[in-house]
C-alpha positions in Angstrom: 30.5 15.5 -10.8 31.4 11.9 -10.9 34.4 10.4 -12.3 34.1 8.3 -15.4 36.8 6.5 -17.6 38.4 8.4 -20.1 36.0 9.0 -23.0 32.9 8.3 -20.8 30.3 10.7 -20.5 30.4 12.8 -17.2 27.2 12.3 -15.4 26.3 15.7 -13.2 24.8 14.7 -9.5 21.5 16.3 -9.0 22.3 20.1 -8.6 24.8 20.2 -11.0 24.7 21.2 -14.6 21.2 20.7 -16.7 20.5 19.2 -13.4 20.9 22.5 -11.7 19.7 26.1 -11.8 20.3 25.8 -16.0 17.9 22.7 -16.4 14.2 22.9 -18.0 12.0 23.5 -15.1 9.4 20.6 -16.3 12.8 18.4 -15.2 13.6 19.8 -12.4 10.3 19.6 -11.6 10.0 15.7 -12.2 13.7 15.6 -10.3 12.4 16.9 -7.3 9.3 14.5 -7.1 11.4 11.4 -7.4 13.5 12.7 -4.7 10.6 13.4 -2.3 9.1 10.1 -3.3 12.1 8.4 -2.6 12.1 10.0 0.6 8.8 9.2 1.3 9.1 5.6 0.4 11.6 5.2 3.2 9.6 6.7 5.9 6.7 4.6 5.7 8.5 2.0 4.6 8.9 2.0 8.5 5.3 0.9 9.2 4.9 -1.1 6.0 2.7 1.4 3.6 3.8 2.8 0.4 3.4 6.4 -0.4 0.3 5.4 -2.6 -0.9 3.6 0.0 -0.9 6.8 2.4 -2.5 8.6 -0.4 -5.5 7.0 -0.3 -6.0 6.3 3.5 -5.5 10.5 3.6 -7.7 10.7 1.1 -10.4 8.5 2.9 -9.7 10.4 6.0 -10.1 14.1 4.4 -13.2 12.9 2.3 -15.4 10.7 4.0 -17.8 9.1 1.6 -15.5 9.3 -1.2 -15.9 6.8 -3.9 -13.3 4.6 -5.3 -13.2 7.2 -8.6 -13.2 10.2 -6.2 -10.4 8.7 -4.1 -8.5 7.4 -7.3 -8.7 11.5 -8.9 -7.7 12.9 -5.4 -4.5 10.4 -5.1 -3.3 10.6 -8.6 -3.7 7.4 -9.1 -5.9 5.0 -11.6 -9.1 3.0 -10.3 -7.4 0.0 -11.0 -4.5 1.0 -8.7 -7.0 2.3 -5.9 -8.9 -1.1 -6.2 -5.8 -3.2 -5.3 -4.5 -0.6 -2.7 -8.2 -1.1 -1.0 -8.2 -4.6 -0.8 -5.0 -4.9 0.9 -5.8 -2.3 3.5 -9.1 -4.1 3.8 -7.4 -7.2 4.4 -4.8 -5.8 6.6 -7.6 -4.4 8.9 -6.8 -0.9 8.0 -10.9 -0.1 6.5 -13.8 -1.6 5.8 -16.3 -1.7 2.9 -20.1 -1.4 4.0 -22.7 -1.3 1.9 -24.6 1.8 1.8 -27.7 2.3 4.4 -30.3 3.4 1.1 -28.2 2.5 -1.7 -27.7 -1.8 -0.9 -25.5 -2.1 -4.0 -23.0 0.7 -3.7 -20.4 -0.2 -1.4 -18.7 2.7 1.4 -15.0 2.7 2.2 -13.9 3.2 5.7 -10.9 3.9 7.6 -11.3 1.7 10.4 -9.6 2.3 14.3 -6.5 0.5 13.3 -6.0 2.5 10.1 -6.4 6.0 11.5 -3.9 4.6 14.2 -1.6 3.5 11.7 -2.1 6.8 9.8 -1.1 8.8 12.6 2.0 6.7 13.0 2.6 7.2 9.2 2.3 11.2 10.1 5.0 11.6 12.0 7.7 10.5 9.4 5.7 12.2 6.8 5.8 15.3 8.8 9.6 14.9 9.4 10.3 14.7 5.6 8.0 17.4 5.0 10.0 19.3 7.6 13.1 18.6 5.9 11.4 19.6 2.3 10.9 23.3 3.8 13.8 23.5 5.7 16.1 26.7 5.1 12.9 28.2 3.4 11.0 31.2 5.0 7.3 31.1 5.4 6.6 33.9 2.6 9.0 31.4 0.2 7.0 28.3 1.4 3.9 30.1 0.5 4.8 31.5 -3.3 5.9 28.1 -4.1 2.9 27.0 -2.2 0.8 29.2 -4.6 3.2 28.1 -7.5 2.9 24.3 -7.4 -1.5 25.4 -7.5 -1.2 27.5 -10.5 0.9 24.3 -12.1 -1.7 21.3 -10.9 -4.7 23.7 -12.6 -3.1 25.4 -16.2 -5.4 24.8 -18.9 -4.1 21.6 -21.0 -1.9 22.0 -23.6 -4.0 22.6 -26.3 -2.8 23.4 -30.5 
């Protein structure tokens, strides 16, 4: 723990404490997130993209056709915040809108060369922080918690 003045209250580091093994899961939970997203933001801060960004070009990638709704639900983020995150990679060169071959007024997102390129690139540090995530963790651990983190993303809303 860190050292306050006298009379200050003492702050535990992540680990300790109600930030420990004794916290609320829901906040351990939501401790653990900000830590991977703050190790995300660094690694692709290396090639310029934020961990949204990546979201949605993955999400283009895995689900070709998607629609800016779709891609906005897969990347858990609003259609307001996809809308902005496509226009910048559209004008960085990273995909392209085309209008639909039957359908003139609905509009097709596309990961273009330079985007699956820059994807790629964004893998590699992705895959390294993933690596560190599940390091020290065997594969039948990995795959529990694996099966854990499902069953949380799909409970029933809270309902009274």
């Amino acid at each position: 723990m860190r050292k306050k003045p006298a009379g200050a209250a003492v702050i535990p580091e992540a680990g300790e404490g109600k930030r420990g093994h004794a916290g609320h899961i829901g906040y351990l939970l939501r401790q653990a997130e900000v830590a991977h997203r703050q190790r995300m933001e660094r690694a692709l801060s290396e090639v310029g993209l934020t961990p949204p960004q990546f979201a949605v070009l993955t999400m283009l990638v895995a689900y070709p056709g998607a629609s800016g709704a779709d891609v906005a639900r897969l990347s858990l983020l609003t259609p307001q915040t996809v809308s902005v995150i496509v226009g910048n990679l559209e004008r960085s060169g990273a995909l392209q809108r085309k209008h639909h071959a039957t359908h003139g007024r609905v509009l097709q997102m596309e990961v273009t060369e330079s985007g699956q390129q820059l994807l790629a690139h964004c893998r590699k540090g992705v895959d390294a922080v993933e690596r560190d995530l599940l390091s020290g963790v065997s594969a039948a651990d990995e795959a529990a918690i694996r099966k854990w983190l499902v069953h949380v993303a799909t409970l029933s809303p809270f309902e009274r």
